[in-house]
Kinemage of the C-alpha trace (Angstrom):
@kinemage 1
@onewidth
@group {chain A} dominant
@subgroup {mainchain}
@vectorlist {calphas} color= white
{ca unk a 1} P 31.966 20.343 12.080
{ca unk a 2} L 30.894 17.019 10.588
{ca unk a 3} L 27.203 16.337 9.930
{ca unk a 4} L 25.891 12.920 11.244
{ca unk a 5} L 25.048 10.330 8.377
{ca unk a 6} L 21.676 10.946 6.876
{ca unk a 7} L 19.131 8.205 8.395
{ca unk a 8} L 19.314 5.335 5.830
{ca unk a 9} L 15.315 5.078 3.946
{ca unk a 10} L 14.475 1.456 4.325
{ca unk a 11} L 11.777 -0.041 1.834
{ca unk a 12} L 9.920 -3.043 2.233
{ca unk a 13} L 7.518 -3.316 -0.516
{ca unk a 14} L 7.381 -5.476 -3.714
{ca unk a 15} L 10.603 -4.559 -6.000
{ca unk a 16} L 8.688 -2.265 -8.065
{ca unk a 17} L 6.496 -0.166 -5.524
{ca unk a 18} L 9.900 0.250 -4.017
{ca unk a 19} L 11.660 1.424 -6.884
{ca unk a 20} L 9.046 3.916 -7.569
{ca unk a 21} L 8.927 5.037 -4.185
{ca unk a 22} L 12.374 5.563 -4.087
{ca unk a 23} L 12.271 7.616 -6.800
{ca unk a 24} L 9.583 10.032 -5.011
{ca unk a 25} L 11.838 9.807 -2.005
{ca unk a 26} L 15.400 11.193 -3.462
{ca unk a 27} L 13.436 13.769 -6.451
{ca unk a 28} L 12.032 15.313 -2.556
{ca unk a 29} L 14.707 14.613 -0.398
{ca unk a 30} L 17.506 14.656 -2.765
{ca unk a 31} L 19.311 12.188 -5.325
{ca unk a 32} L 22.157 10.723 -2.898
{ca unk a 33} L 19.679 10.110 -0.349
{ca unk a 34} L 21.156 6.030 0.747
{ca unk a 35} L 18.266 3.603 0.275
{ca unk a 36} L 17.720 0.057 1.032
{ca unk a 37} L 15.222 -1.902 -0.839
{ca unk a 38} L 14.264 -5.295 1.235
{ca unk a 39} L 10.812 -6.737 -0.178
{ca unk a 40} L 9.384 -8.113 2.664
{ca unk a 41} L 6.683 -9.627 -0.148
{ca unk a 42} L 6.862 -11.281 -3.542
{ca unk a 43} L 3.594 -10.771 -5.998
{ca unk a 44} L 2.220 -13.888 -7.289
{ca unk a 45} L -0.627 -13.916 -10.065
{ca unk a 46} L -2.984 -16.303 -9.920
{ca unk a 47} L -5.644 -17.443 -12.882
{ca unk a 48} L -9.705 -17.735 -12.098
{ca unk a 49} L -12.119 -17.931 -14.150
{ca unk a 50} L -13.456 -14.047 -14.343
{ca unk a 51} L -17.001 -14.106 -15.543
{ca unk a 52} L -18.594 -10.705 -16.347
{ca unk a 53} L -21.767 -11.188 -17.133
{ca unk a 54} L -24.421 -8.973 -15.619
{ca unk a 55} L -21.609 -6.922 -14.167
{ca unk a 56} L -22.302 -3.865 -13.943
{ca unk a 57} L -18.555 -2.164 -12.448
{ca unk a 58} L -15.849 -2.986 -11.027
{ca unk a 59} L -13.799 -2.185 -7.402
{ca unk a 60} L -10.167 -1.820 -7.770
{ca unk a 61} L -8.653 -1.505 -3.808
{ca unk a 62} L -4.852 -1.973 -4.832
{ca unk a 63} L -2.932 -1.401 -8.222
{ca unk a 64} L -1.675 -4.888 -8.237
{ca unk a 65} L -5.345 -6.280 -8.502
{ca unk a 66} L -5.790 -3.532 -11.647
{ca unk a 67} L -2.817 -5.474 -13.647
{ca unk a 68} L -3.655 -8.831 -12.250
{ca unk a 69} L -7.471 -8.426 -13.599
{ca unk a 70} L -6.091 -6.964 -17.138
{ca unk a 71} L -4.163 -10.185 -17.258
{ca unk a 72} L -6.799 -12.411 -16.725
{ca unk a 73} L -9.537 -10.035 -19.064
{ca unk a 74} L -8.858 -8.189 -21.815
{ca unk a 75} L -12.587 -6.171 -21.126
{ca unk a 76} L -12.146 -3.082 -21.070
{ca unk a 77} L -15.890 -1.635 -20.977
{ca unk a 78} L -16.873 -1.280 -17.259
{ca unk a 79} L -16.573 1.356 -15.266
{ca unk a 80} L -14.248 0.939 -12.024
{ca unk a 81} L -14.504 2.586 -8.816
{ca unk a 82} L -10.850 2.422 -7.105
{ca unk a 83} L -9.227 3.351 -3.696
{ca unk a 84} L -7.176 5.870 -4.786
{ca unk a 85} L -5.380 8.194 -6.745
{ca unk a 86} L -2.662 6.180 -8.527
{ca unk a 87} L -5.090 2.732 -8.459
{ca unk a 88} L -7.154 5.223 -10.863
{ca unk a 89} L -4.204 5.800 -12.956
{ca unk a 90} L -3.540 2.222 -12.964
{ca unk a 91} L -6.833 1.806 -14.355
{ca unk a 92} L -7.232 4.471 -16.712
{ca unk a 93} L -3.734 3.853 -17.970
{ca unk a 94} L -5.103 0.210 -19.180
{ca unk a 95} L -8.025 1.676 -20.714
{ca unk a 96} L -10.257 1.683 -17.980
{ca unk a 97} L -12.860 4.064 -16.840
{ca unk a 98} L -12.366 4.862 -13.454
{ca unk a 99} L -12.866 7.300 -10.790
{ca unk a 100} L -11.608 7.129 -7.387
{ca unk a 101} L -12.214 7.335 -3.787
{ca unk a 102} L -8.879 9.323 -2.074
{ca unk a 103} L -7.077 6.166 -0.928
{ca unk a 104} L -9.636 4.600 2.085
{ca unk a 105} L -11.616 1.885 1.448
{ca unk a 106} L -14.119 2.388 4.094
{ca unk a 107} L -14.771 5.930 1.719
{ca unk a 108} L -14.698 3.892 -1.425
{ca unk a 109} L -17.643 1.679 0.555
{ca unk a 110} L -19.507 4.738 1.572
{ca unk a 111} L -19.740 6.224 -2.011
{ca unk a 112} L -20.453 3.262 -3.649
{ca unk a 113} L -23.596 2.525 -1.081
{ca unk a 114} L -24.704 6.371 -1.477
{ca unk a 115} L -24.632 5.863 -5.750
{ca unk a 116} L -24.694 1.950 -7.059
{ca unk a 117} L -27.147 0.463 -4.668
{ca unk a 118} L -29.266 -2.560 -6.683
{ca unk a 119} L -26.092 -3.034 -8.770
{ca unk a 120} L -23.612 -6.216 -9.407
{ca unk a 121} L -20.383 -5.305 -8.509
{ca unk a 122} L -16.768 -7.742 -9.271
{ca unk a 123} L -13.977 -7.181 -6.631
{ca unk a 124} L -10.459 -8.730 -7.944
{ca unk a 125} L -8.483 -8.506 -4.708
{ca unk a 126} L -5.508 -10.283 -3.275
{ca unk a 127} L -5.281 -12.893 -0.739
{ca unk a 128} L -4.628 -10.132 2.140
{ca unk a 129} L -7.814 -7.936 2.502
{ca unk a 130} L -7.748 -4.873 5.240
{ca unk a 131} L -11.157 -4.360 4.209
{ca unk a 132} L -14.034 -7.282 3.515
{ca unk a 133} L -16.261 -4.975 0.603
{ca unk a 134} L -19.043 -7.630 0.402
{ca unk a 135} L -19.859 -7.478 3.992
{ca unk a 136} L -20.088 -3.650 3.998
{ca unk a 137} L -21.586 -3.510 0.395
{ca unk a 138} L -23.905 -6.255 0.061
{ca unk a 139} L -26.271 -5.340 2.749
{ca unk a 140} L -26.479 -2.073 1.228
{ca unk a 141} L -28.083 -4.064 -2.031
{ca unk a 142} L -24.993 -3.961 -3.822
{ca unk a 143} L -24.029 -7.851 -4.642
{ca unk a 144} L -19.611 -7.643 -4.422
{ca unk a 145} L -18.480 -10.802 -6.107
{ca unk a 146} L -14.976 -11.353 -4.306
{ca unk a 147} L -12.339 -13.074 -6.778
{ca unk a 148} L -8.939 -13.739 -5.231
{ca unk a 149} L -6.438 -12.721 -8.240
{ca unk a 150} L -3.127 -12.605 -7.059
{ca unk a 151} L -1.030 -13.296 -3.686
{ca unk a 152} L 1.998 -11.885 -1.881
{ca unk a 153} L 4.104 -14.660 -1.123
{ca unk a 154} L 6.540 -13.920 2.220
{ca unk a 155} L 9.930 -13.360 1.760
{ca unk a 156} L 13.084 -13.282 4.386
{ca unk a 157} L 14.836 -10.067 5.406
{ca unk a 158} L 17.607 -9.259 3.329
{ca unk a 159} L 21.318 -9.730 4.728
{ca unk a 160} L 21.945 -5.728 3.613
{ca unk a 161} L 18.639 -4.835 5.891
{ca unk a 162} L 19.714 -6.799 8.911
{ca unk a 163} L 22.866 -5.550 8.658
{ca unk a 164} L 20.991 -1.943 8.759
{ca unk a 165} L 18.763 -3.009 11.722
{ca unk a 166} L 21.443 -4.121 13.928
{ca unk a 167} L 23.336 -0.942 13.603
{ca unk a 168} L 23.053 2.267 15.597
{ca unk a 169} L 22.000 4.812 12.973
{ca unk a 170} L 18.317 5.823 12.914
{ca unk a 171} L 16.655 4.089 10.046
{ca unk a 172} L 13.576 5.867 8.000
{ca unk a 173} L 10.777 2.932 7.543
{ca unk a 174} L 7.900 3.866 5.734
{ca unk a 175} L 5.417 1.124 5.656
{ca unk a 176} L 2.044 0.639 3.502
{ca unk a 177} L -0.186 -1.821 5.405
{ca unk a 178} L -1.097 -3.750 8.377
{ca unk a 179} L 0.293 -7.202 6.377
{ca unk a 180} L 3.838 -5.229 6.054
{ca unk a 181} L 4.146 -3.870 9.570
{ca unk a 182} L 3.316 -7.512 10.991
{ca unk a 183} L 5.848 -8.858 8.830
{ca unk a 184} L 8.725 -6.639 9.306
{ca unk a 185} L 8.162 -7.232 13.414
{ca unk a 186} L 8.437 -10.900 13.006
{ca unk a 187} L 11.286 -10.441 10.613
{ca unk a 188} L 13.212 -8.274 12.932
{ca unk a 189} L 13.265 -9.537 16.925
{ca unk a 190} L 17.213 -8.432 17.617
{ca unk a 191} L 17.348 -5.288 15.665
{ca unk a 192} L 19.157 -2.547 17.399
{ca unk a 193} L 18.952 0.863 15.165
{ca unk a 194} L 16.354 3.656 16.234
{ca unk a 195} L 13.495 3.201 14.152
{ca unk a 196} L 11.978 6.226 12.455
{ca unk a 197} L 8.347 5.352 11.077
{ca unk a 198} L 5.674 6.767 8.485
{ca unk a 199} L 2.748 4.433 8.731
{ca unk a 200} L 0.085 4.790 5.919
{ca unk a 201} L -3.401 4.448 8.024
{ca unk a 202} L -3.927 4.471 11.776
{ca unk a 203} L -4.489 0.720 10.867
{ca unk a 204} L -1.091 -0.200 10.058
{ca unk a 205} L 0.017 2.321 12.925
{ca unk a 206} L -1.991 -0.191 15.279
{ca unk a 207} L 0.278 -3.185 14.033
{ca unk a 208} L 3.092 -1.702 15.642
{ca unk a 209} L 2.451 -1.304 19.478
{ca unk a 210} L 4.791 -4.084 20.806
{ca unk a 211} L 7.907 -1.369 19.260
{ca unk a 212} L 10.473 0.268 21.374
{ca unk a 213} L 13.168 2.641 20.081
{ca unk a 214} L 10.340 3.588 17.392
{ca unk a 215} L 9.088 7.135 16.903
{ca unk a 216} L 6.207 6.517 14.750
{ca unk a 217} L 3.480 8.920 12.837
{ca unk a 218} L 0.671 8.106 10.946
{ca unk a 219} L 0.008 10.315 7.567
{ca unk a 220} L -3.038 12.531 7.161
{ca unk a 221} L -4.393 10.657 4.148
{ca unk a 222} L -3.739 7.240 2.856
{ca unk a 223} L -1.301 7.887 0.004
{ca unk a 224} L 2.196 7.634 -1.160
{ca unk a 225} L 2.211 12.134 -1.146
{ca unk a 226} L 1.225 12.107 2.066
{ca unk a 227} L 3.505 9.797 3.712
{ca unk a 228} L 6.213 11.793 2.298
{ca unk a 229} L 4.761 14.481 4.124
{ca unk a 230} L 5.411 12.135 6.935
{ca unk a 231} L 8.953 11.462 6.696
{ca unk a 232} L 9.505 15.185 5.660
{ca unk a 233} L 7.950 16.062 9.450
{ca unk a 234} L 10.417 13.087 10.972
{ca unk a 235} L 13.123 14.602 9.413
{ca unk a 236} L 12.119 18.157 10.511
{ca unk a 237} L 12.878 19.151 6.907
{ca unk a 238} L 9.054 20.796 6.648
{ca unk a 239} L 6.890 21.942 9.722
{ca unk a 240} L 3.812 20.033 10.655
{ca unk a 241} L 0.516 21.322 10.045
């Protein structure tokens, strides 16, 4: 008896993030595993003026803002408090000192109230912020200077991923933030293919409520292990628990 195809793993992240992903994917799920790789977003650096004087740390909430803030600055003396694990690699792996929160930034807010209150604090970020620091730091007595250092530009659906959506094989969509969910609905009105979805946080879960045909879980923790955990639970290749 013939098996029915595998469910195709479609990624929507920046090329790299994807990549790597995939990688975790088909080392888990095996190496044949057929992947798509659509970036629904293209990182763009941009260049301000980063003055660190009288900083005392920094708050990394995204690897992207780790690379474009070792771009910009080549000091590597202050401390950095991050959102999770691999932003802490990120960090540590340029030299940085850095410890990190488990992958919420509503956490990473909560520890730094409870241990750097009085202290001057610099935030690179992106342009698209789940979480506005300042306004749940600075009452606290902790003054979050917010510097905008890169931007994900929007990019179209690829041809290969519509081709996937309009079919009528399930399709594996793992997705990594409110910004991504919103823009994969707007990118894909007349899709057709059962959708099977990992969201990363309850908030990116919450982007998704206009979906039909969607089975959709949210992973226990904000991080790339867990939402493996995810898709191994949609698959039914590992019980829930």
């Amino acid at each position: 008896m013939t098996e029915p195809p595998r469910p195709t793993l479609l990624l929507t992240r920046p090329e790299a993030a994807s990549h790597r992903f995939a990688n975790a994917f088909r080392a888990r799920f095996g190496a044949d595993w057929p992947v798509v790789i659509a970036p629904l977003m293209r990182l763009r650096h941009l260049s301000p003026q980063i003055d660190l004087t009288g900083i005392d740390g920094l708050i990394f909430t995204s690897e992207a803002a780790v690379d474009a803030f070792c771009r910009i600055s080549s000091d590597r003396s202050l401390p950095a408090w991050c959102v999770g694990k691999r932003t802490a690699e990120e960090a540590a792996g340029r030299g940085i000192n850095a410890q990190h929160a488990g992958g919420d930034a509503k956490a990473l807010a909560a520890i730094l109230r409870e241990r750097q209150g009085g202290r001057r604090l610099l935030w690179p970020h992106g342009q698209d912020r789940a979480v506005d620091l300042p306004e749940l730091l600075n009452p606290a007595g902790i003054e979050t200077i917010s510097v905008e250092t890169y931007v994900q530009e929007a990019l179209p659906l690829t041809a290969e991923a519509r081709a996937l959506l309009a079919a009528d094989q399930p399709v594996l969509l793992p997705l990594f933030s409110p910004r991504s969910a919103r823009l994969f609905l707007s990118a894909t009105r007349a899709r057709t293919a059962p959708l099977w979805i990992a969201a990363l946080s309850p908030a990116v879960a919450a982007e998704l409520g206009e979906l039909s045909r969607a089975m959709i879980r949210v992973a226990a923790r904000p991080d790339g292990e867990s939402l493996l955990d995810c898709l191994a639970a949609t698959l039914g290749t590992e019980p829930e628990g």
